[in-house]
C-alpha positions, 0 to 999 in steps of 0.5 A: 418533388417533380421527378427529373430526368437527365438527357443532354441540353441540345438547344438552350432555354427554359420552358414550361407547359403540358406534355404532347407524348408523340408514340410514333411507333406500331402498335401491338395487333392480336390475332382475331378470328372473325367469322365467314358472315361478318367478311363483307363487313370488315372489307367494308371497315378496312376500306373506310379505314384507308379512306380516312387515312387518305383524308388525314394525309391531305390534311397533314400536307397541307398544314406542313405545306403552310409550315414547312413549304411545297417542297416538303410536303410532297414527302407525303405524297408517297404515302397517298400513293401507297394507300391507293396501291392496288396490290396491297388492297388485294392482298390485304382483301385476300387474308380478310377473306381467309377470316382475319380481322382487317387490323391483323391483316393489313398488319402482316401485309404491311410488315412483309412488305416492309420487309422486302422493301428493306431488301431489295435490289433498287435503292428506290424501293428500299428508302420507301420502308420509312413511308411504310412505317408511317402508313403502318402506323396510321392505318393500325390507329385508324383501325384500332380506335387508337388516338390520332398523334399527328402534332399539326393537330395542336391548336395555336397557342397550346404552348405543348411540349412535344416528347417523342423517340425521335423526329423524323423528318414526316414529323419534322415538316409538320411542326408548328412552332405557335403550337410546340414550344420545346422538344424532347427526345429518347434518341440523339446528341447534341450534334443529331438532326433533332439538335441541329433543327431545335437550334434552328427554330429556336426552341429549347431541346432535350435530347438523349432522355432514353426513356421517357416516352416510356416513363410519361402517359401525356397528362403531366406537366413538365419543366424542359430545361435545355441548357442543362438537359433536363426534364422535370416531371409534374414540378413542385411549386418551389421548383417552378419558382426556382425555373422562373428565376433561372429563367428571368435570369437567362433572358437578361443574360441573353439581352446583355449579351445581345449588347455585344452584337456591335463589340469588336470580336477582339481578344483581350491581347489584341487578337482578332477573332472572325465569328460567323453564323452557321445557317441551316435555313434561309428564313434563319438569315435575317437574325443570324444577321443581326446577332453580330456574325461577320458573316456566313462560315457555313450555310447548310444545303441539305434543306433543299433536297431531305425529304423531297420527292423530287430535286430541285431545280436551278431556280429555286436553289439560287432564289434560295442562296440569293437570300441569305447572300442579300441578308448579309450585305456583301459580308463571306458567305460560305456555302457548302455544297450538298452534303447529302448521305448518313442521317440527311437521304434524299428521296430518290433511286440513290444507293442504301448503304449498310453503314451510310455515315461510310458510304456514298454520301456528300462530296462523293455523290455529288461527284458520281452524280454528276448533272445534280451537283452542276445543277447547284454549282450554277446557282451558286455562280449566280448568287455570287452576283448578289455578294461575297460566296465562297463555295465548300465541299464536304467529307473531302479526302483526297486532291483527285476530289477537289480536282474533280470537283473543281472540273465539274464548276469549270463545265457549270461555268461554261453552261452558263456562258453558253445560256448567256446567263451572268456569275461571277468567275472568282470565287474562293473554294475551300473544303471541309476537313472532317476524317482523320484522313484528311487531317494527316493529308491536309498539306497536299491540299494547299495548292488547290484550295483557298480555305480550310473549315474544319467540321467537328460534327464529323471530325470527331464521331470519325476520330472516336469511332462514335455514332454521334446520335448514339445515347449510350455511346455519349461519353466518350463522343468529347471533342476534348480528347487530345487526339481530337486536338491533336488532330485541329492543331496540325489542320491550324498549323498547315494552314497559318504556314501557308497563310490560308484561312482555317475555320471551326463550324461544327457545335464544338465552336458554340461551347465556351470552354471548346472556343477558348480552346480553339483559340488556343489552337491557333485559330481565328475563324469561328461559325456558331448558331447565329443565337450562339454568337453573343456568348463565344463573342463574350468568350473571345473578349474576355480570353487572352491568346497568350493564356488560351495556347498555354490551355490549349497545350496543357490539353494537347499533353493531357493523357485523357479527356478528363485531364483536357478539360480540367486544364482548360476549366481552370485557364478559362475560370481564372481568365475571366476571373480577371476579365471587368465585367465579371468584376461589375457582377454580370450575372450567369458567369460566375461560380462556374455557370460560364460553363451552364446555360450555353451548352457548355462543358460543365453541364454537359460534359458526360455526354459530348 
C-alpha cells in the first residue's frame, strides 16, 4: 500500500501525477584543493558558470514575465545585477588564485556576504540576502553538474505535482499553471502565503507536510489530496480507485453546489446573510463573480508591490482596482489598502524588523510613507468612478490611525482637484480589526469609520501568541478557542449597537462548521474564496439563526477548544440533519463529511 503523509489541506481537490521535487536550497561543497597549473583553467569555469547563470535568469524572467507579468519578473533583475558585480567576481577570483577550486570559493564568498547583508545597517541591502540565496543556489548547481530545478522548465501538460519546502516568491512568479497541477509543501498552514496563493490559482495544495522533500527522490507518483491534506506516495491500485471515486464525487458536489450561485443567501429563519469574495488578483474577478458573491469583502493589494523592483505608479494601480469594480457591476467592492510588512516585503530601502509580524508593516508604513499610500488613494478615488469602493485600512489600533489616515485621503482628494482629475467624494471607510487591541477599543472607533471587517488571518495568530505559518505550533492556532470568540462577539456586539456593518474575511469564514459559528455570533457579512462561496452559502441555507446562537454560546462558555468545537459539530450535524436536501441524499454531507472536502474542522482540525 502508497505510504501517506498527513500535512494540513490548504487548498481543495484531488490530483494525481508525477513528483516535480523542487530542492531549493544550497548544496553541500567539499573543500578542494587544486594545483597552481590548473588556476587559469577554474578562472575560466567559474566565469562560464556566471555566464549560464546569466543565460538561465534571462530565460526565467521571461517565462514569469509570460506568466506572472512585467512587473514580477523585474524581481529577477537584482539577481543579474549581482552575477555582473565586479567586487564579488574579484573576490571570488582572489581565493581561486589562493588554490580553491571555483564551487568552494564562490561558496564562501556568497556565504560571507550573505552574512553582512543580514546585518547591515541599510534595509536595502539587508532584503537582498533572499536574492543572495537564489544566486547561491544557481551558481553552485551550475558548478557542481548538479540538476537544474527551475519549475518554468515543465513542459506544458506535464500535469507535475510540484513538492517543495516552501515557495518564495522568485518561485512563486514562475509557476506555470499548464504545467504544475497541484502544490506541497514542508512549511506553512492554512492561512500561510502558499495557502492563500494555491486557493487563488485554484490548484489543490498540501501544506505542513515537514518532511517530504526528505522522504521523496522525485521519481514517485503521488495522490495529493487537498481537502484532507494528505499526500499519498506511489499509491496502490485500489487506492487510486477509491481517489477516483472520491474525486468523481467531488466534482458533483462542486456542480451542484455551483446551482446555488443564483439561491438567495437566506437562513432557514428568514435571516439574510451577505456573502462575498475575497480576491487576491484581478484575473480572479471574472469567476469570483460568477460564483454568487455579492460582491468584493476584501481585495488583496499586495500583489502590486511583493516582489517588485520598483512601486507602482497611479496608473497601473487604478487600471488594476478598475477591473475588478467593472467585474462586479456596481455591487461593494471593498478594497484594502496596502497591507505590506511580515510575510508580504516589498522591495525596497524599507526597515528589517526583528519580529516583522510586530513591527513596521500595513497601516503603519502606509502612514510613515506618506506619497506611496496617496499614490494608492488616488487610484482608489478614481475606480470609485466605475462602482461601489469602499476603502479598508488594515492592522488599524488606535482613532489617531484612522485620523491620520483619513488626512492623508483628504490631501489625495485635493491633488486630484488640482490635476483636474474626476473621483468620487463619498466612499465609505472602514478597518480591519485584526489584534486584541483593537477588538477591546473597538467602541472608540465608531464615530469615524463606516464598517468594521474582522480579519481572522490576524486576529487569531495575534490572540494565541501563534506564527500562523509555524507547522509545529498548528494545533493550538484554532480560531475555535472561545477567547477567539470572545473577542468576535464584542466586535459583533459594538457594531449592531451602533448599526454598522461588521464583516469576517479571513479563512476562518470559508470553514463550515466556523461560518455556522460566525452566525451564530451575530454576524451577517461574510468574505470567503470566490470558489468557497457555494459551500458557506449552503452552510447559511440550511442553519437556522436561532439554533446557530444557541452553537455559538455553547462555545463562548466552553472552557476549551476542543469543548467549542464539539458544541458546534453536533448543532450543525443536527441542523442539517433536518435540512431537505440532506434528506433527498446530496452526496458528500452526510455522516460527517460536511466537515471533509472543504476544509472543514473535522478533516483538519489538529491543525488550525
Amino acid at each position: 500500500m502508497g505510504n501517506g503523509i498527513a500535512g494540513m489541506p490548504a487548498s481543495p481537490g484531488i490530483v494525481d501525477g508525477p513528483v516535480h521535487l523542487l530542492r531549493w536550497e544550497v548544496p553541500d561543497v567539499r573543500h578542494r584543493i587544486i594545483a597552481d597549473e590548473a588556476i587559469p583553467g577554474e578562472v575560466k569555469r567559474f566565469h562560464a558558470a556566471l555566464e549560464k547563470g546569466k543565460e538561465r535568469l534571462h530565460n526565467v524572467r521571461a517565462r514569469a514575465e509570460k506568466h506572472a507579468g512585467p512587473e514580477e519578473a523585474a524581481i529577477f533583475d537584482v539577481q543579474l545585477s549581482i552575477l555582473e558585480d565586479a567586487e564579488l567576481l574579484r573576490q571570488v577570483e582572489e581565493l581561486i588564485h589562493q588554490n580553491l577550486g571555483a564551487e568552494k570559493a564562490f561558496d564562501l564568498v556568497l556565504f560571507e556576504w550573505r552574512q553582512q547583508f543580514a546585518s547591515h545597517a541599510r534595509p536595502l541591502l539587508r532584503e537582498r540576502v533572499g536574492d543572495l540565496i537564489d544566486i547561491h543556489i544557481r551558481v553552485l548547481s551550475i558548478l557542481l553538474g548538479l540538476p537544474d530545478h527551475d519549475p518554468v522548465d515543465l513542459p506544458k501538460g506535464s500535469n507535475k505535482i510540484l513538492v517543495t519546502h516552501d515557495l518564495t516568491p522568485s518561485l512563486t512568479v514562475q509557476l506555470d499553471r499548464e504545467a504544475i497541477i497541484g502544490i506541497a509543501t514542508d512549511a506553512g498552514t492554512r492561512t500561510s502565503h502558499v495557502a492563500i496563493l494555491a486557493r487563488s490559482l485554484g490548484l489543490p495544495a498540501v501544506v505542513g507536510l515537514r518532511d517530504a522533500t526528505e522522504r521523496l527522490n522525485g521519481s514517485e507518483h503521488v495522490i495529493l489530496d487537498g481537502s484532507t491534506g494528505v499526500l499519498i506516495i506511489n499509491p496502490t491500485q485500489a487506492q487510486q480507485d477509491s481517489y477516483r471515486v472520491q474525486r468523481a464525487r467531488e466534482a458533483m458536489e462542486t456542480k451542484e453546489l455551483q446551482a446555488l450561485a443564483v439561491a438567495d443567501s437566506v437562513t432557514l429563519d428568514g435571516h439574510w446573510v451577505t456573502l462575498r469574495a475575497n480576491v487576491d488578483l484581478p484575473e480572479e474577478a471574472e469567476a469570483a463573480s460568477h460564483s454568487g458573491a455579492e460582491g468584493v469583502g476584501l481585495m488583496r493589494t499586495e500583489f502590486l508591490v511583493v516582489g517588485r523592483a520598483t512601486m507602482p505608479d497611479e496608473e497601473e494601480q487604478y487600471r488594476a482596482y478598475r477591473h475588478v469594480v467593472e467585474a462586479f457591476g456596481g455591487k461593494p467592492v471593498v478594497i484594502r489598502t496596502f497591507d505590506v510588512g511580515g510575510d508580504k516585503l516589498p522591495v525596497g530601502g524599507y526597515p528589517t524588523d526583528a519580529n516583522p509580524f510586530l513591527g513596521w508593516r500595513a497601516i503603519r508604513m502606509c502612514l510613515d510613507e506618506p506619497e506611496l499610500f496617496k499614490t494608492q488613494l488616488r487610484a482608489l478615488l478614481r475606480a470609485a468612478m466605475h462602482g461601489d469602493v469602499r476603502i479598508m485600512f488594515p492592522l488599524v489600533i488606535t482613532l489617531d490611525e484612522v485620523h491620520q489616515a483619513k488626512h492623508l485621503l483628504n490631501e489625495a482628494a485635493r491633488e486630484l482637484d488640482a490635476r483636474g482629475v474626476q473621483y468620487r467624494h463619498d466612499l465609505p471607510l472602514g478597518v480591519m480589526v485584526e489584534t486584541p487591541a483593537a477588538a477591546l477599543s473597538i467602541h472608540t472607533l465608531v464615530d469615524d469609520v463606516s464598517f468594521f471587517s474582522i480579519g481572522t488571518n490576524d486576529l487569531v495568530p495575534y490572540t494565541l501568541a501563534v506564527d500562523r505559518g509555524s507547522a509545529n505550533l498548528a494545533p493550538p492556532f484554532t480560531p475555535s478557542t472561545p477567547a477567539v470568540l470572545t473577542l468576535i462577539k464584542r466586535i459583533v456586539d459594538v457594531g449592531v449597537a451602533h448599526h454598522m456593518e461588521v464583516a469576517v474575511c479571513g479563512e476562518m469564514a470559508s470553514q463550515p462548521l466556523m461560518a455556522f459559528a460566525l452566525i451564530g455570533l451575530g454576524v451577517r457579512s461574510l468574505s470567503v474564496a470566490g470558489r468557497a462561496v457555494p459551500l458557506v452559502k449552503r452552510i447559511v441555507r440550511g442553519v437556522s439563526v436561532t439554533v446557530a446562537a444557541e452553537a455559538a454560546n455553547a462555545a463562548l462558555e466552553s472552557r476549551t477548544a476542543r469543548e467549542a468545537e464539539g458544541e458546534l459539530r453536533r448543532r450543525l450535524m443536527s441542523a442539517f440533519g433536518d435540512a431537505p436536501f440532506l434528506r433527498d441524499g446530496l452526496p458528500g454531507f452526510v455522516d460527517g463529511n460536511i466537515f471533509e472536502g472543504s476544509g472543514g474542522l473535522k478533516a483538519s482540525s489538529a491543525h488550525e
